[in-house]
PAZATI-905841 format. One line per 5 residues: number of its first residue (from 0); their letters; for each residue y, x, z of N, C-alpha, C. Coordinates in pm, whole numbers, plus 50000, padded with zeros to 5 digits. Each point is the difference from the previous one (the first is absolute). Layout:
// residues N
NUM> A> Y/X/Z/Y/X/Z/Y/X/Z | ...
***
This chain:
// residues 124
0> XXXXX> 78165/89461/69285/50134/50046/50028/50039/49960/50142 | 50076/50074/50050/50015/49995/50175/50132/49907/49964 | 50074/49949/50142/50086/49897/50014/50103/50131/49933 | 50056/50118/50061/50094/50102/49960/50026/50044/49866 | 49870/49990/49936/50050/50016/49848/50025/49889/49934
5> XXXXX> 49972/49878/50033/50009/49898/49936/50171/50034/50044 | 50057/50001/50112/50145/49997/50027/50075/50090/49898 | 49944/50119/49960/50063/50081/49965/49986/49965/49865 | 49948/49949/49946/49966/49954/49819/50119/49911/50019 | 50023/49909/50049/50039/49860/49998/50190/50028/50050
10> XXXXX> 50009/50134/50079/50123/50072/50017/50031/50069/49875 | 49950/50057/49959/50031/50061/49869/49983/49958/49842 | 49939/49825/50024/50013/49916/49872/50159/49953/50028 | 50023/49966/50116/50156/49918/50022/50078/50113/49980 | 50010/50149/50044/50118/50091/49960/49996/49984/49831
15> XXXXX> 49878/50042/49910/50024/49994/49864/50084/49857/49954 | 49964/49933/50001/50031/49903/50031/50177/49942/49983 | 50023/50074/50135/50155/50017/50030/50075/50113/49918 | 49926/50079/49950/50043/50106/49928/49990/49928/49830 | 49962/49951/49975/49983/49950/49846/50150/49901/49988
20> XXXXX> 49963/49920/50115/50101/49919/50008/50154/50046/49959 | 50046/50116/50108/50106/50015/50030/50051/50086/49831 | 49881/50032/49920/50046/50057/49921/50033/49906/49874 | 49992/49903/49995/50073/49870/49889/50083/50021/50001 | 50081/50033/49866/50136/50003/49928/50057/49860/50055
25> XXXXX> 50140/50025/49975/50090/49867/50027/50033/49946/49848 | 49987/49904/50012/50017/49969/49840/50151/49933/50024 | 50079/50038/49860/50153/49953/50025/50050/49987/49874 | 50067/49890/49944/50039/49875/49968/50091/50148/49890 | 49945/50031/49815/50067/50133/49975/50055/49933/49861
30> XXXXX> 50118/50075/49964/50096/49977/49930/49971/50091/49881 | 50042/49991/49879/50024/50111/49894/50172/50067/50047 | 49952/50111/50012/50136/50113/50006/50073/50083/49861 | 50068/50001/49979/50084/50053/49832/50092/50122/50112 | 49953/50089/49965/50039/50118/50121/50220/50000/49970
35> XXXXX> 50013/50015/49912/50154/49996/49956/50063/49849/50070 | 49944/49923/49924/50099/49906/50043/49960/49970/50148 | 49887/49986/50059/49998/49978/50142/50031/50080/50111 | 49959/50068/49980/50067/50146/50075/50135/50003/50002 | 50075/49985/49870/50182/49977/50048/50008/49893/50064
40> XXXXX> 49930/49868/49968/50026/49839/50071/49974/50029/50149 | 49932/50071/50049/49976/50011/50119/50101/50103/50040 | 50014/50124/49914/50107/50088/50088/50099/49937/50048 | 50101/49918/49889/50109/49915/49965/49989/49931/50173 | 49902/49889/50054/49964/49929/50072/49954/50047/50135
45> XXXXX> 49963/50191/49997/49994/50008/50106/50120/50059/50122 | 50087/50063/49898/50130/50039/50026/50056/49945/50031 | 50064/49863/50016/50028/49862/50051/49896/50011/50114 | 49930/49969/50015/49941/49972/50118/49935/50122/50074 | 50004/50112/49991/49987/50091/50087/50120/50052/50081
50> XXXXX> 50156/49907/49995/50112/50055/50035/50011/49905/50116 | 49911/49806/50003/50022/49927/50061/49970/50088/50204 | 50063/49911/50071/50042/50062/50136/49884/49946/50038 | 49922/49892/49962/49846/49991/50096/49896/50061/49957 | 50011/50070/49890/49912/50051/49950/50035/50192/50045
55> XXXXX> 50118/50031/49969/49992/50137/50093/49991/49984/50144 | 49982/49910/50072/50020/50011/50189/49779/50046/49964 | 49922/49936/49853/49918/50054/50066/49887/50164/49896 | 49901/49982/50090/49944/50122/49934/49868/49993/49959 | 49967/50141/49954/49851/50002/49939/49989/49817/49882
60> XXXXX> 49863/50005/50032/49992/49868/49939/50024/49865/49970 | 50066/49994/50133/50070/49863/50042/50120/50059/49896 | 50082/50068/49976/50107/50043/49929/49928/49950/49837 | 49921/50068/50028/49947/49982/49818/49950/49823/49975 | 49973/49953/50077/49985/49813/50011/50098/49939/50000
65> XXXXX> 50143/50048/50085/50061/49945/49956/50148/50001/49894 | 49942/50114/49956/50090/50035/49865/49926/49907/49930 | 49879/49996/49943/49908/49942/49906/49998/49842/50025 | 50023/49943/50130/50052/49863/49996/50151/49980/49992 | 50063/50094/49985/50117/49930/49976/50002/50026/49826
70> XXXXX> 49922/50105/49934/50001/50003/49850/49931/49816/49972 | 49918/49997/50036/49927/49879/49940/49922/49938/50105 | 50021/49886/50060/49913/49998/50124/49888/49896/49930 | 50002/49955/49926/49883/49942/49887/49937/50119/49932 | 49979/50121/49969/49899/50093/50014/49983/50016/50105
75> XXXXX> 50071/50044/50115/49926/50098/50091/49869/49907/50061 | 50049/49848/49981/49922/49917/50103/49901/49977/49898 | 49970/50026/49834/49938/50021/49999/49872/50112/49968 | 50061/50117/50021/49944/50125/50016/49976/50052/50089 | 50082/49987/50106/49981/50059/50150/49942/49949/50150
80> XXXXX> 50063/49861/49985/50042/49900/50099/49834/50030/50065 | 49894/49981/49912/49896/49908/50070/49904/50164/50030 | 50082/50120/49967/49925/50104/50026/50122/50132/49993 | 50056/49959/50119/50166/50149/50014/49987/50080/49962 | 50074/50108/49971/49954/50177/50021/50020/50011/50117
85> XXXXX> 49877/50165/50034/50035/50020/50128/50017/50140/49956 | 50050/50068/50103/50050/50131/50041/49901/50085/49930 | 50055/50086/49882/49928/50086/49949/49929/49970/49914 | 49970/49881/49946/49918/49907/49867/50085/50050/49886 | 49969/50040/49919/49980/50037/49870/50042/49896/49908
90> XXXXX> 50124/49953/49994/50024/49856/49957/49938/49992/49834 | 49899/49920/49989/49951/49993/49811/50031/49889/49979 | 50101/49944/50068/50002/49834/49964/50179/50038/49933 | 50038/50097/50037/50156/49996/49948/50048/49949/49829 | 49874/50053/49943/50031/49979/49840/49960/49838/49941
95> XXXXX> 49950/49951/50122/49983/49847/49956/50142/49903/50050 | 50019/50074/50117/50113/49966/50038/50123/50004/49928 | 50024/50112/49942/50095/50002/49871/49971/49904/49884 | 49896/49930/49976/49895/50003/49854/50109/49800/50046 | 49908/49986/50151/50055/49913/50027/50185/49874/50023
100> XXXXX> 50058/50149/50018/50152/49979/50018/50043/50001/49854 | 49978/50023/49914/50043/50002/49856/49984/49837/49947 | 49879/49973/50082/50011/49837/49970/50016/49888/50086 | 50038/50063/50088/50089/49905/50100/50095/49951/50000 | 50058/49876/49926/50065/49948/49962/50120/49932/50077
105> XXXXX> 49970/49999/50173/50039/49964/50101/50091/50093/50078 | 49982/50111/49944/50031/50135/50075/50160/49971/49974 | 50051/50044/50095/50197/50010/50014/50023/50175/49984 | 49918/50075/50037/50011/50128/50053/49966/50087/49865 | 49963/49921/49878/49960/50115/49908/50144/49962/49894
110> XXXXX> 50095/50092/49951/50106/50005/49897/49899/50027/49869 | 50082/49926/49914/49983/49981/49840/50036/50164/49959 | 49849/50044/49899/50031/50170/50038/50084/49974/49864 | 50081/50184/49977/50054/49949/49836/49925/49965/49914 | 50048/49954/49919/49927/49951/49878/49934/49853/50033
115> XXXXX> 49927/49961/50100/49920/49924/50007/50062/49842/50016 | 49990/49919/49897/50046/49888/49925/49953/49858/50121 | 50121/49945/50034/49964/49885/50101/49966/49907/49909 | 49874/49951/49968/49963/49906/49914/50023/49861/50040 | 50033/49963/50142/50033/49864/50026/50126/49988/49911
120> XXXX> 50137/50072/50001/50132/49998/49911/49988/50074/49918 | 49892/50070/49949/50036/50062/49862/50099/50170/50024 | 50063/49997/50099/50052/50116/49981/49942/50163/50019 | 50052/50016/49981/49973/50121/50028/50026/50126/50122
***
């Protein structure tokens, strides 16, 4: 084998290579989703915070980050934080994100939907 093909084997083991790589899923931290009740817990939670004034000054995705940290900033940081959306991503992490805010216990931003019984006082 001449010095040139050895280059060119050894160029095109590192592209595969880089190509295998880049194709690893992101693995992310997933919740069970109950489509009714989370889906309102989140509507409930995003309406409140899609009206806040720092969150409309922005757009595209940064808009959608920070609606979703002001819903729960204990999901987003841990669903998003360590891997953002970017522009045009296909968000599949949203339904963990809901799955997640249902049991976020910390959250200020999600209202008691009807029916649903505050078990610390018993009421209703």
């Amino acid at each position: 084998m001449r010095l040139e093909e050895i280059w060119l084997v050894l160029i095109l083991a590192v592209m595969v290579t880089e190509i295998v790589e880049s194709r690893k899923q992101y693995e992310f931290k997933q919740y069970t989703f109950r489509k009714k009740r989370d889906d309102r817990r989140y509507k409930n939670a995003k309406a409140l915070c899609d009206v806040r004034q720092d969150c409309l000054s922005k757009f595209g995705v940064e808009q959608t980050a920070c609606v979703r940290k002001c819903i729960s900033s204990l999901c987003y940081s841990q669903i998003y934080e360590a891997d953002p959306l970017e522009e045009g991503e296909i968000d599949v992490r949203l339904n963990s994100f809901k799955g997640c805010l249902s049991q976020d216990k910390t959250n200020q931003n999600t209202e008691k939907l009807p029916g649903e019984v505050n078990h610390d006082l018993g009421l209703g």
